[in-house]
Structures are given as structure tokens and as C-alpha cells.
C-alpha positions in Angstrom: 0.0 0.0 0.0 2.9 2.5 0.8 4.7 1.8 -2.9 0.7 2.5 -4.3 0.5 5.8 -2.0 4.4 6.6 -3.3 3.6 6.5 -6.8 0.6 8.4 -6.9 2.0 10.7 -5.1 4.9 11.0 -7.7 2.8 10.8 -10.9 -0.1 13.0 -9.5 1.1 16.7 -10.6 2.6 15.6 -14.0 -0.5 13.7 -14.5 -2.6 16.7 -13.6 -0.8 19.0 -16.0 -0.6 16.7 -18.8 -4.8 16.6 -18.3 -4.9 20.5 -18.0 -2.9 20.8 -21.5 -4.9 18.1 -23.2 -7.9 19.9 -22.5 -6.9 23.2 -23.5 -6.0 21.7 -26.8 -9.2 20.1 -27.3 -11.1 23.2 -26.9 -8.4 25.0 -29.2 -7.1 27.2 -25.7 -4.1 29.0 -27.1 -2.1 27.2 -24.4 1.5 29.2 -24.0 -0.5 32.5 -25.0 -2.6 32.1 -21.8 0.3 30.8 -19.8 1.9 34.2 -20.7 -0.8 36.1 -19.6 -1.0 34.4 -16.8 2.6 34.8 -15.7 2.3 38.7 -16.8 -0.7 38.8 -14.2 1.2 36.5 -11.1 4.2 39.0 -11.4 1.9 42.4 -11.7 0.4 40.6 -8.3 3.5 39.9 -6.8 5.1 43.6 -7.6 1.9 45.1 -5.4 3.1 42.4 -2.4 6.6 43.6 -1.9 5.4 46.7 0.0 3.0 44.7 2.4 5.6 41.5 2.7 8.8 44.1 3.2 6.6 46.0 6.2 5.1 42.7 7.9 8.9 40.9 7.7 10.5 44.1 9.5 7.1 44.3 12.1 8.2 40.3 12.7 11.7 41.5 13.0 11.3 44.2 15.6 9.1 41.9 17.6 11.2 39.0 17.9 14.5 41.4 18.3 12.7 43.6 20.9 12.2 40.8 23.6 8.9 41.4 23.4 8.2 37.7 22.7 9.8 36.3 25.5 8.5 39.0 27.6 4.8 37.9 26.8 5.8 34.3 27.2 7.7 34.6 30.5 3.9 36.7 31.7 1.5 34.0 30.4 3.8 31.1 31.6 2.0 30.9 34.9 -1.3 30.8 33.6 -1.0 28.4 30.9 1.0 25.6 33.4 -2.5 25.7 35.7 -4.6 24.5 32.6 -1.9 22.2 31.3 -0.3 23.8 28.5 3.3 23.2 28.1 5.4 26.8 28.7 8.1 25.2 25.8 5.4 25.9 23.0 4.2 29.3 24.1 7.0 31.2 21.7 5.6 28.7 18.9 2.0 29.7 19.7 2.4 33.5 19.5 4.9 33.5 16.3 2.5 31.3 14.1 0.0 33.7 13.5 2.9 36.2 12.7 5.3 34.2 10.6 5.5 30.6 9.3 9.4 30.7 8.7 10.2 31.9 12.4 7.5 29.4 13.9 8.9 26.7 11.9 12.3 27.5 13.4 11.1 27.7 16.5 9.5 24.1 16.4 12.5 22.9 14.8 14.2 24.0 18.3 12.1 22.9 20.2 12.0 19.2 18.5 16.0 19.0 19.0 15.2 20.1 22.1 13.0 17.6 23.0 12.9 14.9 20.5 10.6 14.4 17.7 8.9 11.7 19.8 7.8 14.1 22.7 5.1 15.2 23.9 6.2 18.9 23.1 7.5 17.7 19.6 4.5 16.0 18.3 2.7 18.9 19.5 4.6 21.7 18.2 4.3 19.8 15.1 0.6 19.0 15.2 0.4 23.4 15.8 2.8 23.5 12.9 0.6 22.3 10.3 -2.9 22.5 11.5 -2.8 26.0 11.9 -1.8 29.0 9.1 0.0 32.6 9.3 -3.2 35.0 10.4 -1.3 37.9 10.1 1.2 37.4 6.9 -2.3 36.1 5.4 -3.9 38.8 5.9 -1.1 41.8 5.0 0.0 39.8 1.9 -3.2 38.7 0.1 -5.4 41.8 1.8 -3.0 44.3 1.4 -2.3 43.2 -2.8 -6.0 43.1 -3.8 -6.5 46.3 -2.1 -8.8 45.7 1.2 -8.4 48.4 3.6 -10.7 46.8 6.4 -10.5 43.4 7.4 -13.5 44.1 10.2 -13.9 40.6 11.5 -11.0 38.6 9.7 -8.2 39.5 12.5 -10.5 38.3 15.0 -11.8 35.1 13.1 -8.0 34.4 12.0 -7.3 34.6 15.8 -9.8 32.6 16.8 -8.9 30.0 14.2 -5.4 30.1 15.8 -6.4 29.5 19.6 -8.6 27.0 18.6 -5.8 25.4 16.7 -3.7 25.3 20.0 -6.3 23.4 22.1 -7.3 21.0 19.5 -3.9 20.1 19.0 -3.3 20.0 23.1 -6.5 17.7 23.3 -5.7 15.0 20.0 -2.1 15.1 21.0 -3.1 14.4 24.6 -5.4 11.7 23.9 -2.7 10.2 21.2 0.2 10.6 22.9 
């Protein structure tokens, strides 16, 4: 079954794009003239980015740098050891929302820390792909298409986030 899994897995995005290009042949789909067009548009797109990525990278930057991270962990520390939530992953928690590349170095530290077979490894790594960059998410793809007002989207992105962490305390928990 694993071989099956492997091969599909191998052949599925070749497969997919041979499909995509037979079809647009079929239906007479100038095919490299739209890919053009497409690329044109994807790096018009990604020109109106740079501004928003450049500002939420140095925000990410000063945050981390200030202390200001470990300040906010070392205060919610307490708190989160009476209901059971390791402190180790409280750094994790609070950079995810802000930036996958930090979190994920932040869980890679705390899995050679640990151990990938942790409690605090399978965790972090349960966090690490259950949950999505609120923030960058919102700056990047908000900011390019021109929304001003997010209105409920921080909180709802937030709330996605926090929910992320206590599902993944509670499967991991009853897992592991």
C-alpha cells in the first residue's frame, strides 16, 4: 500500500498537468499565450506584495529582536501551566500567526530540544501544520487586492489560531 501511495503521489502533478494541456488543446485554448498572460498577471500581483511583505517581515523582526516575545511568554507562563499547556510551546504559539518561517524554526528548536517523539515535539508539530499565518495572510493577500478593512477577519483568524492550539493539546493528549 505504501509503494501504491508513493507512486501516486509521484505521478499526480505531472498527471494533472498533462490533463490541464490536453484539454486546452481540445477546446483550441491558445495554451502558452494564456500561460503568458498568466505569468504577466502573477508578477503584476507579486510587484503590489513587496510593499505589504517588506513592512510585515521588519514588524516580525522588531518583535522578535525587541524581547517582546519572550516577555509575553515569560507573563503568560503561569497561567497556561495551571490548565496544562506546556510553557516550551508558548513562543511557537504566539509566532504562528505572525510568521511561518520563524514558527517553523522555533519548532525545529524545540524538536531537537525535545525529541521528535515528545510530547512537546509531536505537538509543536501537530500546531505547525494545523494552523496557518493570520497575520502574513492577511497583510499579503489583503493588502495586494487592495482591502483596507479586514472588520472581522483578525479576530476570526485569531480565533482560528487559539482554537488550533487546544485541539492540538486535546488530540495530542489523547494520542500521545
Amino acid at each position: 500500500m505504501y509503494e501504491i501511495i508513493t507512486q501516486i503521489s509521484r505521478w499526480a502533478i505531472p498527471m494533472m498537468l498533462l490533463v490541464i494541456i490536453l484539454m486546452a488543446f481540445f477546446r483550441r485554448v491558445p495554451v502558452y499565450e494564456t500561460f503568458v498572460q498568466g505569468a504577466e498577471a502573477g508578477f503584476s500581483t507579486a510587484i503590489k506584495t513587496i510593499p505589504f511583505l517588506t513592512g510585515m517581515l521588519v514588524a516580525v523582526s522588531i518583535f522578535r529582536a525587541s524581547g517582546a516575545m519572550e516577555l509575553l511568554a515569560a507573563c503568560l507562563s503561569p497561567v497556561l501551566s495551571i490548565i496544562g499547556i506546556p510553557a516550551d510551546i508558548l513562543p511557537h504559539a504566539v509566532m504562528r500567526p505572525l510568521s511561518g518561517g520563524a514558527a517553523l524554526g522555533i519548532a525545529t528548536d524545540l524538536i531537537k530540544t525535545h525529541g521528535p517523539d515528545s510530547f512537546i515535539g509531536r505537538l509543536v508539530s501537530t500546531m505547525q501544520g494545523s494552523s496557518d499565518t493570520t497575520f502574513y495572510v492577511l497583510t499579503l493577500y489583503f493588502g495586494s487586492v487592495g482591502i483596507r478593512r479586514y472588520r472581522y477577519a483578525v479576530a476570526s483568524g485569531l480565533a482560528a489560531d487559539f482554537t488550533t492550539l487546544i485541539a492540538s493539546l486535546i488530540i495530542c493528549s489523547m494520542i500521545f
